[in-house]
C-alpha positions, 0 to 999 in steps of 0.5 A, a space after each residue: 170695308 174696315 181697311 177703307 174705313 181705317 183709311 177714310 179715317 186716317 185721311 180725316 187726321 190728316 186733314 185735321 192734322 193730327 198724326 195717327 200713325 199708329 197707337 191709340 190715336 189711329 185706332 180711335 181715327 180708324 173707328 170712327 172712318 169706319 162708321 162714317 163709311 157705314 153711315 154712307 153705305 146705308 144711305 146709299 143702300 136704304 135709297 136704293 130700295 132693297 
C-alpha cells in the first residue's frame, strides 16, 4: 500500500505540476499519496460492514 500511496502522490505533483523526482518534495508528495489511499481503503472498508 506504501508503493501505490508514493505513486497516487507522485501522479498528484505531476498533476500540480510540481517536480517530486526524489528529495524532500517526493517524500512529503509520497506521504500524503499514502494518506489519501488509506483514506479511500476505510471508506471502502467501513461501508462494507466487516
Amino acid at each position: 500500500m506504501g508503493i501505490v500511496g508514493a505513486l497516487l502522490g507522485g501522479v498528484i505533483a505531476s498533476v500540480i505540476g510540481i517536480n517530486a523526482d526524489g528529495g524532500f518534495t517526493g517524500l512529503i508528495f509520497s506521504v500524503i499519496g499514502a494518506i489519501i489511499l488509506l483514506f479511500i481503503y476505510e471508506m471502502i472498508m467501513s461501508k462494507r460492514g466487516v
